[in-house]
C-alpha positions as CSV (number, residue, x, y, z in Angstrom):
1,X,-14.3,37.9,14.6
2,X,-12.7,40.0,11.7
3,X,-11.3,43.2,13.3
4,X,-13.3,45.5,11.1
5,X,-15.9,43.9,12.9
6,X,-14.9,43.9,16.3
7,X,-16.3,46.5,18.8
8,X,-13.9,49.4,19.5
9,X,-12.8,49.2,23.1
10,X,-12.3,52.9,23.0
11,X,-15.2,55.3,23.4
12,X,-18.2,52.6,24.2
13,X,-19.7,55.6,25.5
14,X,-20.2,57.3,22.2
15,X,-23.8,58.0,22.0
16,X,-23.4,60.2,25.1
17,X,-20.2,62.0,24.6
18,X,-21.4,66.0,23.6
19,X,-22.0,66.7,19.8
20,X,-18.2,68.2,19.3
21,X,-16.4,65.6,20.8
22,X,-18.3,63.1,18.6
23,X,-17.1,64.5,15.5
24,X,-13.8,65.0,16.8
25,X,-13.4,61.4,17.4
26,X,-14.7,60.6,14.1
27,X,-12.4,62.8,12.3
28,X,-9.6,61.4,14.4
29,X,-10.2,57.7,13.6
30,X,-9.2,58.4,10.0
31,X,-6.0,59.3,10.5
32,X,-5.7,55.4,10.9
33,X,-6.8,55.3,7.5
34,X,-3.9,56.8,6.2
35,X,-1.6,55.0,7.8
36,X,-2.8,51.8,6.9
37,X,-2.3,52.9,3.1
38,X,1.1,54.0,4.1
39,X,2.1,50.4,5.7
40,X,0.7,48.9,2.1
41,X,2.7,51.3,-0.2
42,X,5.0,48.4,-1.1
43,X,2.1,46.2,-2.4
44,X,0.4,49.5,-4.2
45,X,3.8,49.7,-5.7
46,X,3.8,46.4,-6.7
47,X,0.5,46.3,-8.4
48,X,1.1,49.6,-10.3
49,X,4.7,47.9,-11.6
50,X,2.7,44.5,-12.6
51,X,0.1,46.4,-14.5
52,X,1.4,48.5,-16.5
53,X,3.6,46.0,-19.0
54,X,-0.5,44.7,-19.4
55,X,-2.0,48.4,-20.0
56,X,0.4,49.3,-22.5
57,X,-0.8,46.0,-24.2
58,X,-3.9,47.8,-24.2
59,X,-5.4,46.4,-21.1
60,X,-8.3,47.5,-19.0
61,X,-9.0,48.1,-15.1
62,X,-11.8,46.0,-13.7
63,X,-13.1,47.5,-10.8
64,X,-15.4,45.0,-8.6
65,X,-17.0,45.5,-5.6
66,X,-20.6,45.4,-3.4
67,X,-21.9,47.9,-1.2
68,X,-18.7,51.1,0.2
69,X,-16.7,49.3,-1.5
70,X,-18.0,48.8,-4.9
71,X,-19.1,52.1,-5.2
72,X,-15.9,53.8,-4.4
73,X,-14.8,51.5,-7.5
74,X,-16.9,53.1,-9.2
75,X,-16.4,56.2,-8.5
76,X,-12.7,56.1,-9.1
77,X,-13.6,54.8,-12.9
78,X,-15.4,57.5,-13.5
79,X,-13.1,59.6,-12.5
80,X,-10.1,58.9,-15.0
81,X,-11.9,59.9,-18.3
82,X,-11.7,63.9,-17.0
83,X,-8.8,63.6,-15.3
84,X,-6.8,61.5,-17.7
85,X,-8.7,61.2,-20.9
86,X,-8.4,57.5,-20.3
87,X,-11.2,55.4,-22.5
88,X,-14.3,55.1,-20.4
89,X,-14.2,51.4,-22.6
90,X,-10.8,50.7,-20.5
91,X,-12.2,51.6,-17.1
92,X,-14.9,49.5,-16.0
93,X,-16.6,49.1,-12.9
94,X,-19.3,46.2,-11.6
95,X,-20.8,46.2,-8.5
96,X,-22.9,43.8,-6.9
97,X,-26.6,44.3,-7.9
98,X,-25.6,46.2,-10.7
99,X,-25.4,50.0,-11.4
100,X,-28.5,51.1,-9.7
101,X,-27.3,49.7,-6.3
102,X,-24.8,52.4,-6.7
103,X,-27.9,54.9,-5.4
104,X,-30.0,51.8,-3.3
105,X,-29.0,49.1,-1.5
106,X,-29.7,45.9,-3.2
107,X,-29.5,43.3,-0.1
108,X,-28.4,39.5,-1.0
109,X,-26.5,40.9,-4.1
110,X,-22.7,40.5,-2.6
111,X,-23.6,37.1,-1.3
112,X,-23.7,35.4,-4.7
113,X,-20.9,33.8,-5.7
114,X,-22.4,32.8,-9.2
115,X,-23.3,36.1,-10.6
116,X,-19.8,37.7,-9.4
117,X,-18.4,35.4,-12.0
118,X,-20.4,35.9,-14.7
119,X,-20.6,39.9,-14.6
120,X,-16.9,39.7,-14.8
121,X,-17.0,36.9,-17.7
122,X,-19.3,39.1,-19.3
123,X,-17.0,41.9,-19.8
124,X,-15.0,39.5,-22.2
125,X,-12.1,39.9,-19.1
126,X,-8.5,38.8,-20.4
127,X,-4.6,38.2,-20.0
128,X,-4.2,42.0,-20.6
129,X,-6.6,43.3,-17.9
130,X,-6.0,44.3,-14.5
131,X,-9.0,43.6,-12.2
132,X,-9.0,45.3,-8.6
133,X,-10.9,43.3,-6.1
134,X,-12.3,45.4,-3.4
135,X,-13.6,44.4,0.0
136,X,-13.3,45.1,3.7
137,X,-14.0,42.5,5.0
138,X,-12.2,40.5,2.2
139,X,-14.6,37.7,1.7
140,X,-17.6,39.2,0.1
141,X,-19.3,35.9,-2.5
142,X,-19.6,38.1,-5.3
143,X,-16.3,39.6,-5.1
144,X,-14.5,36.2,-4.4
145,X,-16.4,35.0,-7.6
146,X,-15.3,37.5,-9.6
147,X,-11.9,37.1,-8.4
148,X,-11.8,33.6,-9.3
149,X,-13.6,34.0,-13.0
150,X,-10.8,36.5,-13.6
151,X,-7.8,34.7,-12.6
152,X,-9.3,31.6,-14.5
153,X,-8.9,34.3,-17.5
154,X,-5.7,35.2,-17.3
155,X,-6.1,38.7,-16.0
156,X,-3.8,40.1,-13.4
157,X,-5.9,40.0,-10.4
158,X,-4.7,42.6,-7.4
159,X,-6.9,42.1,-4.2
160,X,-7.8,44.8,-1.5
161,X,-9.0,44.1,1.9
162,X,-8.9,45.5,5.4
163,X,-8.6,42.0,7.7
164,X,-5.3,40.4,7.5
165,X,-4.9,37.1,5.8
166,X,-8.4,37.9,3.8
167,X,-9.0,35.6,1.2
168,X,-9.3,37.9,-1.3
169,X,-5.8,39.3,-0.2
170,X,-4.4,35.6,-0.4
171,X,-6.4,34.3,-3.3
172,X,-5.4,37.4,-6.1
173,X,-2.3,36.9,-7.7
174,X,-1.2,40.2,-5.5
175,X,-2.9,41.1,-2.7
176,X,-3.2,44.8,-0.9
177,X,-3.9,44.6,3.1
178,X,-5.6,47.9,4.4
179,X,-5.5,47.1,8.1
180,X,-7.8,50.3,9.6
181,X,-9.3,48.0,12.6
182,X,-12.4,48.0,14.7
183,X,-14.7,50.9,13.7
184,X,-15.6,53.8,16.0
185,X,-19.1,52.5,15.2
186,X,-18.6,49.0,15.4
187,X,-18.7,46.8,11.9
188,X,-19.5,50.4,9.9
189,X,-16.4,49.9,7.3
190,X,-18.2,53.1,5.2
191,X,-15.9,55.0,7.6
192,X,-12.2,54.2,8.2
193,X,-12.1,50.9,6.1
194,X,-14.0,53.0,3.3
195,X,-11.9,56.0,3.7
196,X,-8.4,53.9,3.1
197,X,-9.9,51.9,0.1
198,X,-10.3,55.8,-1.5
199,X,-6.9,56.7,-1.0
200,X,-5.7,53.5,-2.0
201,X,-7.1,53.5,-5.3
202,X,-6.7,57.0,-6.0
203,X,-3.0,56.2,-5.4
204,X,-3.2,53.2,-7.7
205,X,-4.8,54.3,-10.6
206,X,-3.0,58.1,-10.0
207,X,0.8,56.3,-10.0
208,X,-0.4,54.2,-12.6
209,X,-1.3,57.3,-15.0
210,X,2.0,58.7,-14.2
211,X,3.8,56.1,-15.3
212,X,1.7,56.3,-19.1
213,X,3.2,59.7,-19.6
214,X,-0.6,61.8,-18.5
215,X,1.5,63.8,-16.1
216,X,4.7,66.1,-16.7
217,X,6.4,66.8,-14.2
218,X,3.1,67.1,-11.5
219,X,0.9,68.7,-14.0
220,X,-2.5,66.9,-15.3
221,X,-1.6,67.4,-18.9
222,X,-3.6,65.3,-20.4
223,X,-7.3,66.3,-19.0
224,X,-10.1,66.1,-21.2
225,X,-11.5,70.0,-21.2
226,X,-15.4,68.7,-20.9
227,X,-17.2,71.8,-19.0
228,X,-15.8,75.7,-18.3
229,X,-13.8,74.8,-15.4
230,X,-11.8,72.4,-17.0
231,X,-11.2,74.5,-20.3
232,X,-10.1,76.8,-17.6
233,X,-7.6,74.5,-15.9
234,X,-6.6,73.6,-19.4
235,X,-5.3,77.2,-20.1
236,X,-3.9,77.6,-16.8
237,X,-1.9,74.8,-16.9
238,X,-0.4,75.6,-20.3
239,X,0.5,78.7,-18.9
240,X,2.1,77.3,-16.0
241,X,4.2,75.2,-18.1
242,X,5.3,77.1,-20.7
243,X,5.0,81.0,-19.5
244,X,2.6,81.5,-22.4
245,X,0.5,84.6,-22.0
246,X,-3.0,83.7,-21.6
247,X,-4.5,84.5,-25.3
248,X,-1.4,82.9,-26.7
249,X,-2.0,79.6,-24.8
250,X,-5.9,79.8,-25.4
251,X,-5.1,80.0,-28.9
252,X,-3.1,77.4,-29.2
253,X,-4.9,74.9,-27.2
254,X,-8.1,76.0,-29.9
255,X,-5.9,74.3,-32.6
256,X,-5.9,70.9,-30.9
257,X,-9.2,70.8,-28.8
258,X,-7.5,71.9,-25.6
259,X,-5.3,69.0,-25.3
260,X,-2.7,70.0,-22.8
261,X,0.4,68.5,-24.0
262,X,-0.2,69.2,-27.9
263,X,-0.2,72.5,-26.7
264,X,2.9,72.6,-24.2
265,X,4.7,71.1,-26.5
266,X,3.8,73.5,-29.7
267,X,4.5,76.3,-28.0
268,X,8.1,75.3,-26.3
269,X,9.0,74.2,-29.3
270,X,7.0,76.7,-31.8
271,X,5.9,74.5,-34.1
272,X,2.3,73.6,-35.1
273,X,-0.1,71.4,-33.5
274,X,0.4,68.5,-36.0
275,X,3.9,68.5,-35.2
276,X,3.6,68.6,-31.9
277,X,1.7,65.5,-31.6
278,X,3.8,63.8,-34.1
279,X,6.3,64.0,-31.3
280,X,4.2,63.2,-28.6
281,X,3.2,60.0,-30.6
282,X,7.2,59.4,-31.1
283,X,7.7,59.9,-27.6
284,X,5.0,57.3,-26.1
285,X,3.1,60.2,-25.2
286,X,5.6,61.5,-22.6
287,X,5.4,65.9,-23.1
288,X,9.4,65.3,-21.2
289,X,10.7,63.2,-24.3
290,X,9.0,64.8,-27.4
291,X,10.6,68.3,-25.9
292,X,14.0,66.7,-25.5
């Protein structure tokens, strides 16, 4: 039996432990989470270094997945457009039974090998692409399909499961072992396994914008200032960077649609917005180079 699915020996007395302790347990368990993504930040590593030659190329991250898993693909794809203005085009996401089994279940979906293949066929998948395999229990049909399709591509396949020796783990060209365990309620990997898979990818995809030059030093400079919060955040962090007063950096940041680093680097340096990104563009994007 996979250990994900394996009953916890500890608290088989759950359902009659008092309300507090309950949740206390719960919360506890995740801490396992953590440090299973800590004993796999060599692999993460790995992956980040092995995709990025293929980004730069112009690359995009596949995100596959059924059920937990696939959706917290999803939601990490999402999630790099505001955070790092990276191409929604470059950050795709299929999950088993397509987008609307994102909000219901759609049963039999991860068990077909077939259609895992051709959703990731259909996305025209490549030598430059990285696609992210996700699954706890690391043999889900639709994501080993996937994997396979993709491989057969050329795309640099990176695997993530939370059973040792998983075949998606051993079957991806590199493979990320997230070993959370039995559940506190037995076989339900939306908790623990789940939890991990978050933090792994947020660490993937995060170290991976880092290394293209979106962050300087540990500021999100290159955030895409799409509601009031975020226009916010873009004038506060121009601020932070550059000790601008707040109308200088607002005005500023008007010239160049409240792009972060056009804006740090005009104002350090005092020069328009034009120039400014003439030097980000010179610098690979990095705000660090085109102000040195």
């Amino acid at each position: 039996m996979l250990n994900t699915e394996t009953p916890a020996s500890r608290h088989t007395q759950l359902d009659q432990y008092p309300t507090i302790e309950v949740v206390n347990v719960l919360v506890d368990d995740q801490f396992a989470a953590v440090e299973a993504v800590r004993a796999a930040a060599p692999a993460i590593s790995a992956a980040v270094t092995a995709a990025l030659p293929r980004i730069e190329a112009g690359g995009r991250i596949l995100y596959v997945g059924a059920g937990t898993s696939g959706r917290l693909g999803m939601l990490d794809s999402v999630e790099l457009y505001p955070t790092f203005s990276w191409p929604k085009e470059r950050a795709i996401a299929l999950l088993a039974g397509g987008q609307g089994a994102m909000f219901v279940a759609v049963e039999g979906a991860e068990d077909d090998v077939e259609q895992g293949a051709r959703d990731v066929l259909a996305t025209g998948v490549g030598p430059h692409d990285v696609v992210l395999l996700l699954a706890a229990s690391g043999a889900t049909p639709y994501v080993l399909g996937a994997l396979r399709a993709a491989r057969g591509a050329g795309a640099l396949t990176v695997g993530f499961a939370n059973n040792l020796q998983a075949p998606i783990v051993t079957e991806a060209e590199l493979g990320i072992t997230l070993d959370t365990g039995a559940e506190v309620v037995s076989g339900s990997t939306r908790l623990k396994a789940g939890t991990s898979q978050k933090i792994a990818l947020n660490t993937f995809s995060t170290a991976l914008m880092v290394r293209l030059n979106k962050v300087y030093g540990n500021l999100m400079v290159d955030l895409k200032a799409t509601n009031a919060k975020l226009v916010l955040r873009a004038v506060s962090l121009t601020r932070f960077a550059t000790g601008a007063d707040e109308t200088a950096a607002r005005a500023v940041l008007e010239q160049c649609d409240f792009h972060v680093k056009v804006a740090i680097v005009a104002l350090s340096k005092q020069i328009g917005v034009d120039a400014a990104r003439a030097l980000l563009d010179a610098a690979h994007g990095s705000v660090r180079h085109a102000l040195t």
